[in-house]
C-alpha positions in Angstrom: 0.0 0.0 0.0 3.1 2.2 0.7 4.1 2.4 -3.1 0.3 2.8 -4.1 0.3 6.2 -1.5 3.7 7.3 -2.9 2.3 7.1 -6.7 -0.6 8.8 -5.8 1.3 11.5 -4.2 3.4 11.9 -7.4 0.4 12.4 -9.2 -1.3 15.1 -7.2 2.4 17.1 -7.2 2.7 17.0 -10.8 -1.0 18.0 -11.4 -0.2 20.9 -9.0 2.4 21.7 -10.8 1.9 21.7 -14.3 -1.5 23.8 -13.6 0.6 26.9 -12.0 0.5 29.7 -14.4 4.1 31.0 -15.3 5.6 33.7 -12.7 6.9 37.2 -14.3 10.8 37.7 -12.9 11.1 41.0 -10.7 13.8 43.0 -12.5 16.4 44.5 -10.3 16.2 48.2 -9.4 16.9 50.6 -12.2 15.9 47.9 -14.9 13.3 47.0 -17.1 10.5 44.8 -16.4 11.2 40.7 -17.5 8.2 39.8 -18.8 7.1 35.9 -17.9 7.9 33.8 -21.2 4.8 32.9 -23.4 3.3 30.0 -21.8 3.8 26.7 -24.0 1.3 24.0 -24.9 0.5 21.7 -22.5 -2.1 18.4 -22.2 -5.4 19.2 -20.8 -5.5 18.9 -16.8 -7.7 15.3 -16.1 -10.8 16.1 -14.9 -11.8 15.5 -11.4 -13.8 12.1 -12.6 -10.9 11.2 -14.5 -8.3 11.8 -11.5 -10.4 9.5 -9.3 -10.8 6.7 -11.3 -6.6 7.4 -12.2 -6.4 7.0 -8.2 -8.8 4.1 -7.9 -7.1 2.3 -10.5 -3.8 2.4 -9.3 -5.0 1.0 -5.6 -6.4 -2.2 -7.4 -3.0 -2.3 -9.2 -1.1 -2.1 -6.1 -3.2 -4.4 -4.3 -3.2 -7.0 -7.3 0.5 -6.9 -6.9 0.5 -7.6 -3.3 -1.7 -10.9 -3.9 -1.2 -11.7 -7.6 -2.8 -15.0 -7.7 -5.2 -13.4 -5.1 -4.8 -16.1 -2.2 -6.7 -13.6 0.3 -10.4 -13.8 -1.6 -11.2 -17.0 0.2 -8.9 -17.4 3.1 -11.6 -17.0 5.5 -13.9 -18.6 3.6 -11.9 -21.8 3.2 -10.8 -21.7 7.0 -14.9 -22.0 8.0 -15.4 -24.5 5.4 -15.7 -28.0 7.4 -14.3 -30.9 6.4 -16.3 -33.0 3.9 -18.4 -35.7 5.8 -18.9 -39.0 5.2 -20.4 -40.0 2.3 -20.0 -36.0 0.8 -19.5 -35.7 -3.0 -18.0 -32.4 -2.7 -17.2 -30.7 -5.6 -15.1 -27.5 -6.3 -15.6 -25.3 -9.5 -12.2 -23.2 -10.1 -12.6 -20.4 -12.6 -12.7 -17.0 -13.9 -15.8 -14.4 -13.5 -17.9 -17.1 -15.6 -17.3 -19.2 -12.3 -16.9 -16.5 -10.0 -20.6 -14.8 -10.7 -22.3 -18.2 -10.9 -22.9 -17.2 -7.1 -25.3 -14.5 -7.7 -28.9 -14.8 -7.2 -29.7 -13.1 -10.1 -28.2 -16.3 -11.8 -31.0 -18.7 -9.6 -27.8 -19.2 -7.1 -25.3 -21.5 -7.4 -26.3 -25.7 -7.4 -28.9 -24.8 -4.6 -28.6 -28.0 -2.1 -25.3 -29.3 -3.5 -22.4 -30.3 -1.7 -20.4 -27.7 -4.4 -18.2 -25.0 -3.6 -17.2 -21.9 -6.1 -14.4 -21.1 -6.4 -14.3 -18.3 -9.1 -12.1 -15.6 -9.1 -13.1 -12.5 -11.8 -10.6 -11.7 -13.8 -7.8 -14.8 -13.5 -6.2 -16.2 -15.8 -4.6 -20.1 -15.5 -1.5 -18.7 -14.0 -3.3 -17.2 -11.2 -5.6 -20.2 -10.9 -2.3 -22.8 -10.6 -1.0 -20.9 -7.8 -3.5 -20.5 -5.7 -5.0 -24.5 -6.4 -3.7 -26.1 -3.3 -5.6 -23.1 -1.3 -8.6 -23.3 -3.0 -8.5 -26.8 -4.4 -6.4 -29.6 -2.9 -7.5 -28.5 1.1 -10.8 -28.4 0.9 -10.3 -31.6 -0.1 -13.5 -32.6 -3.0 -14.1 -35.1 -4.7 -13.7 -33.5 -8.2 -12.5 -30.5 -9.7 -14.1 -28.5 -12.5 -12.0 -26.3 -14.0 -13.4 -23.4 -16.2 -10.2 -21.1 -17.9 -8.4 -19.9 -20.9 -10.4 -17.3 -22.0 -8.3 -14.6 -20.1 -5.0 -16.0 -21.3 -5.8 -15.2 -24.3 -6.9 -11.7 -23.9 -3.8 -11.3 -21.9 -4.7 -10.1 -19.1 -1.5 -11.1 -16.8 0.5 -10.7 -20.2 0.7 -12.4 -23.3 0.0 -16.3 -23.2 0.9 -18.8 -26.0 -1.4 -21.7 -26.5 0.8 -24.1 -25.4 1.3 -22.1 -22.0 -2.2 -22.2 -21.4 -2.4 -26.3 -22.1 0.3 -26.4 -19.5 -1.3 -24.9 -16.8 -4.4 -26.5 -17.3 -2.1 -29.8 -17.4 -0.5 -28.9 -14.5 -3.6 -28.3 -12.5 -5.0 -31.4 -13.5 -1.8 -33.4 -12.5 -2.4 -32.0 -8.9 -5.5 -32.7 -8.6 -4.9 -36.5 -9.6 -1.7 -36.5 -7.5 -4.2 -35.6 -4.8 -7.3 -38.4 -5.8 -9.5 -35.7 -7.2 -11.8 -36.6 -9.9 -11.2 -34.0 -12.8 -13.6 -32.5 -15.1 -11.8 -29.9 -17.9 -14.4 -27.6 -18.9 -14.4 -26.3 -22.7 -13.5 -22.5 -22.9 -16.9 -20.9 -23.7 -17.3 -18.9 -27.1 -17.6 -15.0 -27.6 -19.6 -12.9 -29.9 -20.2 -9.2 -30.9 -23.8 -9.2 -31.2 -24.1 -6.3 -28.2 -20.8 -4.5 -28.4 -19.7 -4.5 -32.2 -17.5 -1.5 -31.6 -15.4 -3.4 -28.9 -15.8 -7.2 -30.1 -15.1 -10.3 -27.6 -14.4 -12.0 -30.8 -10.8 -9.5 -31.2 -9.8 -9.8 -28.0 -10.8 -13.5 -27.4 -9.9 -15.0 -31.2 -12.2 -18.3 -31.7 -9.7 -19.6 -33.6 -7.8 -20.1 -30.6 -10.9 -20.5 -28.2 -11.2 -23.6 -30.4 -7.5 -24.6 -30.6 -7.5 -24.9 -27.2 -10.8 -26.7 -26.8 -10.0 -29.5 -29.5 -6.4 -30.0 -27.7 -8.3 -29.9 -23.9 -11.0 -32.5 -25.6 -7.7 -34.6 -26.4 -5.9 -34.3 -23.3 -8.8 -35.8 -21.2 -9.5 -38.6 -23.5 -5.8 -39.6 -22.8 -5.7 -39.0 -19.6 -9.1 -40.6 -18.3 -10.4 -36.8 -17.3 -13.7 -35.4 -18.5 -14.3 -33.2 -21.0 -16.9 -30.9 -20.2 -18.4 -29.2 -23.9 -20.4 -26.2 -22.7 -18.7 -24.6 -26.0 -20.6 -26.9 -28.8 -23.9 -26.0 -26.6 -23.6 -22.8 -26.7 -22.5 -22.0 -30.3 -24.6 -20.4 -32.4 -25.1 -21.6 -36.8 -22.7 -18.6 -36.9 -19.8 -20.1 -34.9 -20.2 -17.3 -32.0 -21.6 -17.5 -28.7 -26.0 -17.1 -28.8 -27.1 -13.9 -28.5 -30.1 -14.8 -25.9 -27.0 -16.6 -23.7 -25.5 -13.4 -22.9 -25.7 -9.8 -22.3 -22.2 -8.8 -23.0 -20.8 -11.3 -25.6 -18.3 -12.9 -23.1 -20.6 -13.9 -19.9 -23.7 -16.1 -19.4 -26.8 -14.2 -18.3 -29.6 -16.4 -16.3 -30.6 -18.3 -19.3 -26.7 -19.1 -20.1 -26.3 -20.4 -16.8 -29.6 -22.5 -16.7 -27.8 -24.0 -19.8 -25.1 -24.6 -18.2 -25.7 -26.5 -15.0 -27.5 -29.4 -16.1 -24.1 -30.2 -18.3 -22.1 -29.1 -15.3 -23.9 -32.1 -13.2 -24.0 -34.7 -15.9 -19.9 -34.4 -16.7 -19.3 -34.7 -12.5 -21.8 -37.6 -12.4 -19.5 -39.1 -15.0 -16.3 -38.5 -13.4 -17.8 -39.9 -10.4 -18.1 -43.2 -12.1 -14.9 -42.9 -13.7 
């Protein structure tokens, strides 16, 4: 917090600053008057609005870089979870904001009367996910896994992420969980459209040629490995190759109907990796 309250300093100094009109020079008795120099061109001042979201962004920034992975969302939460009892198919769905606002009740709530527990983080990309999967994962020891990410790799939010990167965390994740007797359900990454927001497509910053590259090799991967592949992408697609226009509100995220689509596949690919 110490560097965020030092940048923000900076900041305010420089705006003070560069918004001080130019001083006219006292001349020395017996001398002419120094007039101040013209004043030169300079960027607009930012607005008040502006300033504060300036302020507010760097915060987040700073506190993102205290807690990357973000370890602190559910430390308390995990903590009061109780261990699984007897007989308890518990079930723990890591993820993104897709995940993460599955919780609301706008959404019908999340598996009402199911031992499941979300897990969702907004914003995360795989990187994030593998580092905080013992935490949020392995501990609170379940039964299975369902593991919903990609789609932020590949709009780079942490940086730019190859394919092959994102397979490897998604590998990685999935060795854990197996290393730890977790059932493990790989979840397709969902597709995008531009039907709301055509002047700032999903389908630029998320390419579907890569939501699908990574799909087909995820599909792969659990077939060789004994996982399940959980296709929410191929239900979801619309005759255009993009995601359905009555699924979301935004291009990127299920709205209620999205989600109501969603669960029934989410419980029969568990019920299959329950058997596996």
């Amino acid at each position: 917090m110490r560097n965020g309250k030092l940048i923000i300093l900076w900041v305010l100094s420089a705006l003070f600053v560069s918004t001080q009109a130019p001083v006219a020079s006292v001349p020395a008795s017996g001398q002419a008057p120094v007039s101040a120099p013209a004043p030169q061109a300079q960027a607009a001042t930012p607005s008040c609005p502006e300033l504060a979201r300036a302020l507010t962004d760097l915060l987040r920034n700073d506190a993102r870089i205290r807690d990357w992975a973000n370890l602190g969302r559910y430390r308390e939460a995990n903590r009061a979870l109780p261990t699984p009892a007897d007989g308890e198919s518990r079930v723990v769905f890591m993820g993104d904001s897709i995940t993460d606002l599955w919780q609301q009740p706008r959404f019908g709530g999340f598996f009402p009367g199911k031992p499941y527990v979300d897990r969702g983080i907004s914003g995360q990309t795989t990187s994030q996910m593998l580092l905080r999967f013992r935490a949020d994962v392995v501990n609170l020891k379940p039964r299975a896994v369902v593991i919903l990410a990609g789609t932020n790799d590949i709009a780079a939010n942490t940086g730019p992420m190859t394919n092959e990167e994102i397979q490897g965390n998604l590998a990685t994740m999935s060795e854990i969980a197996q290393a730890n007797g977790i059932h493990i359900v790989l979840s397709s990454i969902l597709p995008v459209s531009a039907y709301h927001n055509p002047s700032a497509p999903q389908t630029t910053t998320r390419p579907m040629a890569r939501i699908l590259a990574i799909n087909d090799w995820m599909k792969s991967y659990a077939a060789a490995r004994g996982y399940v592949y959980l296709d929410y992408f191929s239900a979801m697609v619309d005759a255009s190759g993009l995601l359905q226009e009555e699924l979301s509100s935004d291009d990127l995220h299920p709205n209620a109907k999205g989600y109501a689509l969603m669960a029934p596949l989410a419980e029969a690919a568990i019920a299959r990796a329950f058997k596996q």
